[in-house]
C-alpha positions as CSV (number, residue, x, y, z in Angstrom):
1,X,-6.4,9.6,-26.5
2,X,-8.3,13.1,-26.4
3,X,-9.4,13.7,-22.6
4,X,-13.5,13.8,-22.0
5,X,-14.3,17.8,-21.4
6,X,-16.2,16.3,-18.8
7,X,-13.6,14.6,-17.1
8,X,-13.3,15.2,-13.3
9,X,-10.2,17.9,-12.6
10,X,-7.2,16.6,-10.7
11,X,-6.4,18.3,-7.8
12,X,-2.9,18.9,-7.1
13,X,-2.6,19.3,-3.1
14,X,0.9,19.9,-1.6
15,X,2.0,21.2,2.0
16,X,4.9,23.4,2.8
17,X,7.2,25.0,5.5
18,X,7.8,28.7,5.4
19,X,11.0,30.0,7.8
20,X,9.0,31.9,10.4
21,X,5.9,31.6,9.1
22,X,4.9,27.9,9.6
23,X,3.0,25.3,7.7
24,X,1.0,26.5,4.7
25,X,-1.0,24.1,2.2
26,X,-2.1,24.7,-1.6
27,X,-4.5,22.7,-4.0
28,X,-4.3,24.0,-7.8
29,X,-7.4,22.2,-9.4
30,X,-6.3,21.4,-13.5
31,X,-8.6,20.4,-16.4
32,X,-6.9,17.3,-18.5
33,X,-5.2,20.0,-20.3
34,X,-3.3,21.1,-17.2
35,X,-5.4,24.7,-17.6
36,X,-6.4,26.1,-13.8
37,X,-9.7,25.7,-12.7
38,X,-9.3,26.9,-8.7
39,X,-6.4,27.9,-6.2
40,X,-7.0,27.4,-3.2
41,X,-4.1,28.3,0.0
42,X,-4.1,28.5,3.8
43,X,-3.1,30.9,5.7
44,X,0.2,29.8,8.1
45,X,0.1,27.2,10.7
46,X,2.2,27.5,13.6
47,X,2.6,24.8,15.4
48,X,2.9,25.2,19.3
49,X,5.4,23.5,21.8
50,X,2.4,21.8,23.2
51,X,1.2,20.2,19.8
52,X,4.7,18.6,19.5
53,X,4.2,17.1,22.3
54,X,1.0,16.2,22.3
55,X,1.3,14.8,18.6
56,X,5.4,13.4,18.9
57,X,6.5,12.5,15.4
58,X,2.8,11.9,14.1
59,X,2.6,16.1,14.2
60,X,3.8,17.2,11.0
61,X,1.1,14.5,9.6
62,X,-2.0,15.3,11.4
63,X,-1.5,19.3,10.2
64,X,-0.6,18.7,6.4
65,X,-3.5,15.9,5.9
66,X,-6.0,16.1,8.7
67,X,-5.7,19.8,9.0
68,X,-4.7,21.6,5.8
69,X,-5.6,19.2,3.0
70,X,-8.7,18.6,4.8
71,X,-9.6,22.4,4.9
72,X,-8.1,22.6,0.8
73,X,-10.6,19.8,-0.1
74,X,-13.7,21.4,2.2
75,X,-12.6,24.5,0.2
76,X,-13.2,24.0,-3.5
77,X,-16.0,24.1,-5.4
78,X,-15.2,21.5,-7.8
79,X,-14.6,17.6,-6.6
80,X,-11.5,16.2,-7.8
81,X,-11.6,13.2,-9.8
82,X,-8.3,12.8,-8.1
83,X,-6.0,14.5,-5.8
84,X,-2.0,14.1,-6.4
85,X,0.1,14.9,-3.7
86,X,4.2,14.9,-3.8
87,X,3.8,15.2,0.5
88,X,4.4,12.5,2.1
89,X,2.5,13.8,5.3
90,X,0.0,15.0,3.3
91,X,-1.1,12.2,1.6
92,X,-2.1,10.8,5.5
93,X,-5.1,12.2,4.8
94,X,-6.1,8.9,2.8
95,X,-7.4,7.7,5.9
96,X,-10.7,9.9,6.4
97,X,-10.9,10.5,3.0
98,X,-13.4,9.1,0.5
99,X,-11.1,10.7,-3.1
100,X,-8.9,9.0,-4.9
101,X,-5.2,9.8,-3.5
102,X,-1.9,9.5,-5.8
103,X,1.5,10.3,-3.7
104,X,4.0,11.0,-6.3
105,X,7.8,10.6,-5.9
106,X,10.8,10.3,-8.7
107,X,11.7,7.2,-10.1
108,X,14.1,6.2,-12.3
109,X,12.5,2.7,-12.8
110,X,10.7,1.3,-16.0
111,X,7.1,1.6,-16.2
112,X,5.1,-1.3,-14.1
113,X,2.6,-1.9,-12.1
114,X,2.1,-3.4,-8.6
115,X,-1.7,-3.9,-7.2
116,X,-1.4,-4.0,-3.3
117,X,-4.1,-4.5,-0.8
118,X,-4.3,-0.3,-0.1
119,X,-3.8,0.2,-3.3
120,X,-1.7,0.2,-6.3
121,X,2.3,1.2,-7.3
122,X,2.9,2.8,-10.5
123,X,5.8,3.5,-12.8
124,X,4.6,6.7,-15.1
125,X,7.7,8.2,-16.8
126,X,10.1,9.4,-14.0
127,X,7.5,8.8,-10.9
128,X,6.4,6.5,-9.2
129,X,2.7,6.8,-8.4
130,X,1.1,5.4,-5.1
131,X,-2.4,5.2,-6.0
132,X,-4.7,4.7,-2.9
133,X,-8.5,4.0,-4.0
134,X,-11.4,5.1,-1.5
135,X,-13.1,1.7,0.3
136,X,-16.1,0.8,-2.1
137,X,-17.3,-2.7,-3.3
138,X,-16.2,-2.5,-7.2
139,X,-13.1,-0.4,-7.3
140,X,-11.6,-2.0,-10.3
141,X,-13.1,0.3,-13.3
142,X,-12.2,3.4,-11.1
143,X,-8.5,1.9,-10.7
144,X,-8.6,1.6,-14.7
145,X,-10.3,4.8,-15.2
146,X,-7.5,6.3,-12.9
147,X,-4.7,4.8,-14.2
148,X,-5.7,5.6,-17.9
149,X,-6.2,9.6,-17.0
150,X,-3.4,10.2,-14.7
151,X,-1.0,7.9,-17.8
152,X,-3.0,10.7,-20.6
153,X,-2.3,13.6,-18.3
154,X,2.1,12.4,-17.5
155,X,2.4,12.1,-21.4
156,X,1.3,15.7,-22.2
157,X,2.3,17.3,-19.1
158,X,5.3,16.8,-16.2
159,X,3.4,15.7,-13.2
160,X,5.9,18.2,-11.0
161,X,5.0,21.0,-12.6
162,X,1.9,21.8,-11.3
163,X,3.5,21.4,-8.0
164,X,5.5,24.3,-9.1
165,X,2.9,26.6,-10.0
166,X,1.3,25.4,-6.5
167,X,4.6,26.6,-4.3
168,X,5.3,30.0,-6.3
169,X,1.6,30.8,-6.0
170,X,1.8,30.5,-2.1
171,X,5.0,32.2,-2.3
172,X,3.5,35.2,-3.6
173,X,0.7,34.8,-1.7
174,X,3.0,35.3,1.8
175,X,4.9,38.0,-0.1
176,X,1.4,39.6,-1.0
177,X,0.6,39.2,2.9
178,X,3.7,40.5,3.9
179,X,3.8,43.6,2.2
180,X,0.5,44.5,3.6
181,X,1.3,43.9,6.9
């Protein structure tokens, strides 16, 4: 299956915690051929005593998808077609947002396929895929649509890579920072 050049990118959003430095979030927006289109990074958030409190275990969720993949998103100039997150807290942001959200995890399991009422649980080569679809009336030809791009993009490409790319450009991004400081 050749991918459509006009194909909405996938957005590869992921949130991580640098020693000392605090929370920091990156989206790395791909073309179906898994070529960059945008970076996008935030600087560190440090989270105070009185956040902890204030948020209890529900913290650590509110700043990777309220806070930073909200501010990503808000950031780029392109829409994602999709937006593929291996963060667990991050893919909270589901909840006010109206993209397409895939949380990917490893998986050793066959490939299948489970519809549920939020969404959908796929088996695509080593991951398993929860795909969550935004509320609209007709949301089956967007599941197919999204299930046939994200299974083109997993045979070409390893879905953690991009991931990859994502944590060693915000490492050198806080090196970068460092340096001039």
């Amino acid at each position: 299956m050749n991918p459509s050049p006009t194909a909405a990118p996938l957005g590869f959003l992921t949130c991580t915690e640098f020693d000392g430095w605090g929370l920091c979030g990156g989206l790395l927006l791909l073309n179906q051929m898994a070529r960059p289109l945008e970076f996008h990074c935030t600087l560190p958030v440090k989270v105070s005593r009185t956040q902890i409190i204030l948020y209890g275990s529900s913290m650590r969720a509110h700043i990777c998808g309220q806070v930073i993949g909200k501010a990503l998103l808000e950031k780029a100039k392109s829409r994602p077609g999709l937006v593929i997150t291996d963060c667990p807290e991050t893919a909270t942001m589901r909840e006010e947002s109206d993209l397409p959200l895939a949380l990917i995890a490893a998986s050793g399991q066959q490939s299948t396929t489970e519809t549920t009422n939020s969404g959908e649980v796929l088996n695509i080569g080593r991951f398993q895929v929860y795909l969550t679809l935004p509320s609209e009336q007709d949301r089956e030809p967007l599941r197919q649509r999204l299930r046939r791009e994200l299974a083109s993009f997993a045979e070409k490409f390893d879905l953690d890579e991009p991931f990859e790319r994502v944590r060693q450009a915000m490492t050198e991004a806080r090196d970068a920072a460092l340096r001039a400081a």
